[in-house]
C-alpha positions in Angstrom: -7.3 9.4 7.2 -5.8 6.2 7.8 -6.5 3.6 9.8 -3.8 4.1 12.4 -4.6 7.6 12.7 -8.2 6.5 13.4 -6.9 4.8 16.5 -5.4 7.9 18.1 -6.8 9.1 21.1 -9.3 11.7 20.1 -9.1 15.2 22.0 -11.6 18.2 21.5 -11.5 21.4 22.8 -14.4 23.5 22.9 -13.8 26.8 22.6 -11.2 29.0 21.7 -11.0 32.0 24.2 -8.8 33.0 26.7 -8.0 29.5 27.8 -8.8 27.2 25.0 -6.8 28.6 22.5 -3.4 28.4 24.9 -4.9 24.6 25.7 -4.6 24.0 21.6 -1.1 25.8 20.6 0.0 23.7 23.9 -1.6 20.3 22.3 0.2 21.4 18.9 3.0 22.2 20.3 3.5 18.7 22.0 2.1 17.0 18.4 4.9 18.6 16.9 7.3 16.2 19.0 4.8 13.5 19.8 2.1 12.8 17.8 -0.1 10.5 19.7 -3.5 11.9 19.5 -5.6 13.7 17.0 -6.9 16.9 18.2 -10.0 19.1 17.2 -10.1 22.5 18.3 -14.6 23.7 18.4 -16.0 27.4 18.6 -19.1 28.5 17.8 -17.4 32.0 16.3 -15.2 32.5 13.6 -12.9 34.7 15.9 -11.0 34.4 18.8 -12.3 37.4 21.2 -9.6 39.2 23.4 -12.0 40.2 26.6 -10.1 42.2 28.2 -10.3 45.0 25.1 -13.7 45.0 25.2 -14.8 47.9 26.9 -11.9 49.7 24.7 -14.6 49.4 21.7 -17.5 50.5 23.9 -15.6 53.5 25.0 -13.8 54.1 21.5 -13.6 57.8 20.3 -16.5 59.2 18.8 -14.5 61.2 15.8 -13.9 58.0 13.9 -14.0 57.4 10.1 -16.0 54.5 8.6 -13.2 52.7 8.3 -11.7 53.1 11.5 -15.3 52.6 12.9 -14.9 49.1 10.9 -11.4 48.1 12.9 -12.9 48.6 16.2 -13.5 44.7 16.2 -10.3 44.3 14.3 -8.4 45.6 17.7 -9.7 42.8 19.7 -10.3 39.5 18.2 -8.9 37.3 15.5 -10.3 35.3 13.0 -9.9 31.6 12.9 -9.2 31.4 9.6 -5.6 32.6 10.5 -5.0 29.3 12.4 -3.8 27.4 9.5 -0.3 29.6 10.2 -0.6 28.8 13.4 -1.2 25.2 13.2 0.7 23.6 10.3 -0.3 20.1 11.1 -2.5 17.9 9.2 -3.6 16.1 12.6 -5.3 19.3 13.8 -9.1 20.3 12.8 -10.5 23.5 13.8 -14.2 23.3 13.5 -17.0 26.2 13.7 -19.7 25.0 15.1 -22.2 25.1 18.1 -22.3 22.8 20.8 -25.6 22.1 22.6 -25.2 19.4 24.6 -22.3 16.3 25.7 -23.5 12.7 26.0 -21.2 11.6 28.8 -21.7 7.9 28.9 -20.6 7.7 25.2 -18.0 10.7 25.1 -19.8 12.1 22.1 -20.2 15.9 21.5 -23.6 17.0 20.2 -24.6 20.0 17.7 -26.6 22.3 16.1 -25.1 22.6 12.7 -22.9 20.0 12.8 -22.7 15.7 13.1 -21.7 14.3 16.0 -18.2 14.1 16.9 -16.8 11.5 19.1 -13.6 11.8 22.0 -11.5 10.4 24.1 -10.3 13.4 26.0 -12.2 16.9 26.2 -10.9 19.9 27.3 -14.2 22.6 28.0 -13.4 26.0 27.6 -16.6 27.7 27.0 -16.6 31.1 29.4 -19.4 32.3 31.3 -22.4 34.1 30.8 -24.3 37.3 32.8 -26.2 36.5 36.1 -28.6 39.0 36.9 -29.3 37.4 40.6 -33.3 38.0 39.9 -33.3 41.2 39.8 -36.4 42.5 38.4 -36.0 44.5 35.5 -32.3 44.1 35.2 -31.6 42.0 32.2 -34.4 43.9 30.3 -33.5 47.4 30.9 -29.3 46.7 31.0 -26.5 46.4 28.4 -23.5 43.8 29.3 -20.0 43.7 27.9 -19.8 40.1 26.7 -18.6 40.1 23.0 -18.5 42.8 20.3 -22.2 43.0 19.0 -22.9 44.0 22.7 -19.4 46.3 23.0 -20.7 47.9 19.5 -24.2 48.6 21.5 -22.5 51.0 24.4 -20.4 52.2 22.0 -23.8 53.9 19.6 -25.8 54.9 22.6 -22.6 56.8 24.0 -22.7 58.5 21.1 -26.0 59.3 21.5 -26.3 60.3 24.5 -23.0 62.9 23.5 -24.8 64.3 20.8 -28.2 64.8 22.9 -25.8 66.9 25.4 -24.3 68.7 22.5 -27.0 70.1 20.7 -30.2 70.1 23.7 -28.0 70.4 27.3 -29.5 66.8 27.8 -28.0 65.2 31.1 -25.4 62.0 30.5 -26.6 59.8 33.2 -24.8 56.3 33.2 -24.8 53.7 35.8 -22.5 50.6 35.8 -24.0 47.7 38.4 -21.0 45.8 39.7 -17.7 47.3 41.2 -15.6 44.0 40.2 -12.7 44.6 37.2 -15.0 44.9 34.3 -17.3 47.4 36.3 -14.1 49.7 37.5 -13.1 49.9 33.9 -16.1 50.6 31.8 -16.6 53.1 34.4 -13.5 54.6 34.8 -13.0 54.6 30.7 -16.2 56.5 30.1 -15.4 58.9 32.4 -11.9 59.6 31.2 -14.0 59.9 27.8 -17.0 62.5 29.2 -14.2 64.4 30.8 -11.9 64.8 27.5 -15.2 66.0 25.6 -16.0 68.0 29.0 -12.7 70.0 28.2 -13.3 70.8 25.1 -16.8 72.4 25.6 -19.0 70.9 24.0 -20.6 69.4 26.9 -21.1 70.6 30.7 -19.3 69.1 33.6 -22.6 69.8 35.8 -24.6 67.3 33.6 -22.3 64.2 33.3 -22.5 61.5 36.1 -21.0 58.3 35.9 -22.3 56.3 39.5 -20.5 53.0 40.2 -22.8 50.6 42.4 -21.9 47.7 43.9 -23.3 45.5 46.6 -20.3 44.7 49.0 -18.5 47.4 51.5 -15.7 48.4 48.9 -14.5 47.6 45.2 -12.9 45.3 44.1 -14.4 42.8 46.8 -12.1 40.1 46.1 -8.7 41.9 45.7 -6.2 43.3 48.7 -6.5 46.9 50.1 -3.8 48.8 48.5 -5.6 47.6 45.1 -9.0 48.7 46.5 -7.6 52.1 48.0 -5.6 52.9 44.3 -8.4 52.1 42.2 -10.9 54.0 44.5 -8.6 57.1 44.5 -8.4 56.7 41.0 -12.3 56.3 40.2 -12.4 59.7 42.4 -10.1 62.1 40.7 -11.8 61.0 37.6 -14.9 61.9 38.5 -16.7 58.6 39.2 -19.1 58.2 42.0 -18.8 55.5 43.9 -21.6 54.3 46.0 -20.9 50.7 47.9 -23.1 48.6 50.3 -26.4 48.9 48.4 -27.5 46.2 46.1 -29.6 47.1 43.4 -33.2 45.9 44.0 -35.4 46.3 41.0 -34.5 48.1 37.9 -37.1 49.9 35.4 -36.7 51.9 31.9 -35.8 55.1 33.8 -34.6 54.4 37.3 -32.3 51.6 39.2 -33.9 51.4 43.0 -31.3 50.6 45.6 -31.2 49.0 48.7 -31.4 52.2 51.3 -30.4 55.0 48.9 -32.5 57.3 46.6 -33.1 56.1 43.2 -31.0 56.9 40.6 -32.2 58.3 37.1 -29.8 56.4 34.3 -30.0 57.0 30.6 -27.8 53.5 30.3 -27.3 51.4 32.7 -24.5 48.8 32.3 -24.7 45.6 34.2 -21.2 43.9 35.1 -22.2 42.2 38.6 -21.7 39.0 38.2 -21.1 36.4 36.0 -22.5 32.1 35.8 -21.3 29.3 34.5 -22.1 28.8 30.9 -25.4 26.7 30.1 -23.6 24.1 28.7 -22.1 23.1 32.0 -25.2 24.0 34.2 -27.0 21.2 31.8 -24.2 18.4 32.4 -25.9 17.6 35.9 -22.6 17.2 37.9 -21.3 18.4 40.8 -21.2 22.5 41.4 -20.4 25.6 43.6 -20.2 29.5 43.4 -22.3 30.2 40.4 -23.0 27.1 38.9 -19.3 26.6 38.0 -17.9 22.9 38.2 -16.0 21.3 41.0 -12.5 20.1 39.7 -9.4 18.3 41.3 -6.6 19.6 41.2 -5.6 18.7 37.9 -8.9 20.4 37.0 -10.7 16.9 35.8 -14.3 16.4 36.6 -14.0 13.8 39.8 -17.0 12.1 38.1 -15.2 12.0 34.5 -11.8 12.2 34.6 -11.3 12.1 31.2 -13.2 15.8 31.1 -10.9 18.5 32.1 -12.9 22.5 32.9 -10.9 25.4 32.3 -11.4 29.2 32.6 -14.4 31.2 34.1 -16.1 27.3 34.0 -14.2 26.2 37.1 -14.7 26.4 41.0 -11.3 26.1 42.4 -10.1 27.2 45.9 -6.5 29.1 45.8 -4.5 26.2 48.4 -2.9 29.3 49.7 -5.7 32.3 50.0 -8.5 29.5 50.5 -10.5 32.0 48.2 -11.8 30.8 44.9 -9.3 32.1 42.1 -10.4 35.1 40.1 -10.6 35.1 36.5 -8.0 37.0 35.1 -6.7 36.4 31.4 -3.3 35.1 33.3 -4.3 32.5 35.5 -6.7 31.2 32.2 -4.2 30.6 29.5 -1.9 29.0 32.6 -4.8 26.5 33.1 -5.0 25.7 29.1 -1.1 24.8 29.3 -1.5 22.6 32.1 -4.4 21.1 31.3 -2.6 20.4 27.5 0.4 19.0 29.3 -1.8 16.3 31.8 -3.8 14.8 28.9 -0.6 13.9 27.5 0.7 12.8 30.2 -2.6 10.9 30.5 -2.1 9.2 27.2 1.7 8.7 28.2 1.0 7.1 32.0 3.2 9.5 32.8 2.6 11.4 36.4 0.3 14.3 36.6 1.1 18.0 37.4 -1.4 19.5 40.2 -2.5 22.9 39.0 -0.9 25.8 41.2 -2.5 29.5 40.4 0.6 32.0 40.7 -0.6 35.1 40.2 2.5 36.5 38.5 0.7 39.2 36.3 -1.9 41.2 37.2 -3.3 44.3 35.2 -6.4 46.2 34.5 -6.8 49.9 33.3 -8.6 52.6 35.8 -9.4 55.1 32.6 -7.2 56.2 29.8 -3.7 55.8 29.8 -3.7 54.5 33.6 -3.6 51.3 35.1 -2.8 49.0 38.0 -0.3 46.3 37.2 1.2 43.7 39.4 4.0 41.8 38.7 5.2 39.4 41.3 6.1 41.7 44.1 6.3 45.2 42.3 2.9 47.2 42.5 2.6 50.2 39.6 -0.1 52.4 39.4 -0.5 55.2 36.3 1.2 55.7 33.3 4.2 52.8 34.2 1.2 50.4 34.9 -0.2 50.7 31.7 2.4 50.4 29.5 2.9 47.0 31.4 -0.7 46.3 30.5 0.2 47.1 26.7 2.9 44.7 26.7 0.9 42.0 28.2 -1.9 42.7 25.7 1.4 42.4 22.8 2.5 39.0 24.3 -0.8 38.0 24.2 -0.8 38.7 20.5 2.3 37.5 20.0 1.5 33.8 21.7 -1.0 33.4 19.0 -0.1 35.2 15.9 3.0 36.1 13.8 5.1 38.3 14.4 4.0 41.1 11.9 0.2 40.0 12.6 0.7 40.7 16.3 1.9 44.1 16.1 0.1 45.2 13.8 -3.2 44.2 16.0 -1.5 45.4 18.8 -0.8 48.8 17.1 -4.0 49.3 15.4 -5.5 48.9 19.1 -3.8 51.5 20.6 -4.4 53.9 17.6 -8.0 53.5 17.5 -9.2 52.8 20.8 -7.1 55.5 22.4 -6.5 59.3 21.1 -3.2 61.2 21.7 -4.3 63.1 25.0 -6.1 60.5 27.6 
C-alpha cells in the first residue's frame, strides 16, 4: 500500500449483520465516487446471517433429504467470501476475525486471532445477545434462536419430539418465554407445523400444546392494538395458547413455574424474552440504558467518542415522536448503517451532519405459515397479502447485497425448503 493511502482515514466496521453490512456497501458505494478513506469491514463469521429466517430453519419440514437438510443454512445467510463481487475495490478489506476488546484512548481494535488493527472512525455493529433476567434455571434448561447452530438445535428436537408422538402417543409439550416478534413467530410457525402433521394423522390434536408466556398484559408489548389484536386472533385460530401477565419465575428440566398460574410441563422450552447488549459494549465502561445498550446522539455517535458511531440492537435511542425506545426491526437497522455511512463522510468532508430520523416505513413479521402482518406506511395487511409483502422484502434484502442471479436463487431456495406447498 502506498504511502498516501496510509494517510487515509482509517474506518472499521465490526460486524456484518443486519446493519453493518448496509453501513459497508454504503461506505463502498461513496469510495466508488470519493475515495478518501480506507475501509475494513470485521466479523467473527464467515457469513452474513439473515435473522429474521431463523426460526424458518427451526421450524423446516421434517420430510427433507440430506441435501435439502444441508440448504437449510444456505436459505438464510451468505458467505463472505462472495463479497469480492460485491466490493470490487482494492481499498476495501474484509477481515474474519474476533474482537475482544477496543482501546479507546488509542482507537485500536484488539483480537483473539488476529494483530491489532488501528482507526480513525468505527462503526460497531455487533447485535445483541440473550438476557435471561436471573431467572433460575432458564439459560440451562432453554434453547434461543440466535444463529444457525442454535436454529439447527429446535429444528432436531422437533423432530424428536414428532417421532416420539408418532410411534409411543408421547405428548408435544413446547413452551416459548417471551411474546415479543421472535416469540409470536417461533410459536405461531410450530404450530402451523404440529397442525399440518395433526391433519395428516400421524399425531393427535389432544396431545400437542404450544403455550406462549409472556410477562406484560398482552403481546407484542411494544407495538399498537390492532397489531396486538391481529396477531392474538391469529395465535388463537392456530391453536396457540396464550397466557399473558405471568412472568416466568424459576425454570427446571421438566417444568417452567409462573408467577400465579399452575406449572407447566414442557418437553422444550424456547426462550425469546429479552435480549442485552452485546459484551463487547457492556465492557467499554460508557454511558447506558435499557439493557445495557449505549446512549447515542442523534447522529448515533458515542457523546464521549464521537468518532465511535453504535448501530443496531447496540443502541438506546428514544423515537422524537413516540418517546419509546425504537424497536429492532431489520428496517429501521440497515436505515441506521446508511446514515451512519453517509455522517463519517461527511465527517471526513466537514460537511454538515444528518440527525438520524426512524420512519417506520416497513414493517413485517409472519404469524405461521403463509400469513403475516405487514405494514407499509399507512396500509395495514394481514394473511396471505401480508406475506407475500414479507417475501419481497426478504428478495430486496437479497437483492441489496448480492447479484441478481445470487439473490433469487437464495430467495427461491428459501421458500422451497423452509415452506411445503399447503401451509
Amino acid at each position: 500500500m502506498s504511502q498516501a493511502k496510509n494517510k487515509l482515514p482509517r474506518v472499521v466496521i465490526i460486524g456484518a449483520g443486519l446493519s453493518g453490512l448496509p453501513a459497508a456497501l454504503e461506505l463502498e458505494k461513496i469510495h466508488r465516487q470519493d475515495p478518501c478513506f480506507s475501509l475494513t469491514v470485521v466479523d467473527r463469521s464467515p457469513y452474513h446471517l439473515n435473522h429474521a429466517c431463523l426460526y424458518e430453519v427451526a421450524t423446516a419440514p421434517i420430510e427433507l433429504s440430506p441435501a435439502e437438510y444441508g440448504a437449510l443454512a444456505d436459505g438464510t445467510q451468505v458467505k463472505l467470501k462472495s463479497w469480492s463481487y460485491i466490493f470490487p475495490r482494492a481499498n476495501l478489506n474484509v477481515l474474519q476475525a474476533t474482537v475482544t476488546g477496543l482501546d479507546l484512548a488509542h482507537r485500536r481494535i484488539h483480537f483473539h486471532d488476529h494483530e491489532t488493527l488501528d482507526y480513525d472512525y468505527i462503526i460497531i455493529a455487533v447485535g445483541s445477545q440473550p438476557q435471561f433476567s436471573n431467572i433460575a434455571g432458564l439459560a440451562q434448561n432453554s434453547r434461543t434462536l440466535r444463529n444457525i447452530p442454535e436454529a439447527l438445535r429446535i429444528h432436531r428436537r422437533l423432530n424428536e419430539l414428532i417421532a416420539a408422538a408418532e410411534h409411543q402417543l408421547h405428548p408435544i409439550r413446547i413452551v416459548v418465554g417471551g411474546a415479543g416478534l421472535a416469540g409470536v413467530e417461533i410459536a405461531s410457525q410450530i404450530q402451523a407445523v404440529l397442525n399440518r402433521i395433526i391433519t395428516t394423522g400421524k399425531i393427535k390434536n389432544e396431545t400437542v400444546t404450544v403455550w406462549l408466556v409472556e410477562s406484560s398484559p398482552t403481546i407484542l408489548p411494544s407495538h399498537d392494538h390492532w397489531t396486538q389484536t391481529t396477531t392474538a386472533q391469529r395465535l388463537r385460530r392456530l391453536g396457540v395458547k396464550i397466557i399473558t401477565g405471568q412472568a416466568i419465575v424459576r425454570v427446571d428440566a421438566q417444568q417452567v413455574i409462573l408467577a400465579d398460574q399452575p406449572r407447566l410441563d414442557y418437553d422444550l422450552l424456547i426462550w425469546t424474552g429479552g435480549i442485552q447488549a452485546n459484551t463487547l459494549l457492556q465492557q467499554l465502561g460508557l454511558s447506558t440504558a435499557g439493557h445495557g445498550q449505549l446512549c447515542v446522539d442523534q447522529y448515533l455517535r458515542l457523546p464521549e467518542h464521537q468518532e465511535i458511531t453504535v448501530i443496531g440492537d447496540g443502541i438506546y435511542f428514544l423515537d422524537p415522536v413516540s418517546g419509546r425506545q425504537i424497536p429492532q426491526t431489520a428496517y429501521l437497522a440497515t436505515a441506521q448503517g446508511i446514515i451512519a455511512a453517509g455522517n463519517i463522510h461527511r465527517t471526513i468532508r466537514q460537511r454538515q451532519l444528518k440527525p438520524y430520523q426512524p420512519k417506520h416505513l416497513v414493517y413485517t413479521f409472519p404469524v405461521g405459515g403463509r400469513w403475516a402482518i405487514s405494514i407499509i406506511g399507512g396500509w395495514r395487511l394481514s394473511g396471505r397479502s401480508g406475506w407475500m409483502v414479507r417475501r419481497i422484502v426478504e428478495l430486496d434484502h437479497y437483492l441489496s447485497i448480492l447479484s441478481f442471479s445470487s439473490a433469487i436463487k437464495t430467495w427461491w431456495r428459501g421458500g422451497r425448503v423452509y415452506l411445503p406447498k399447503k401451509s
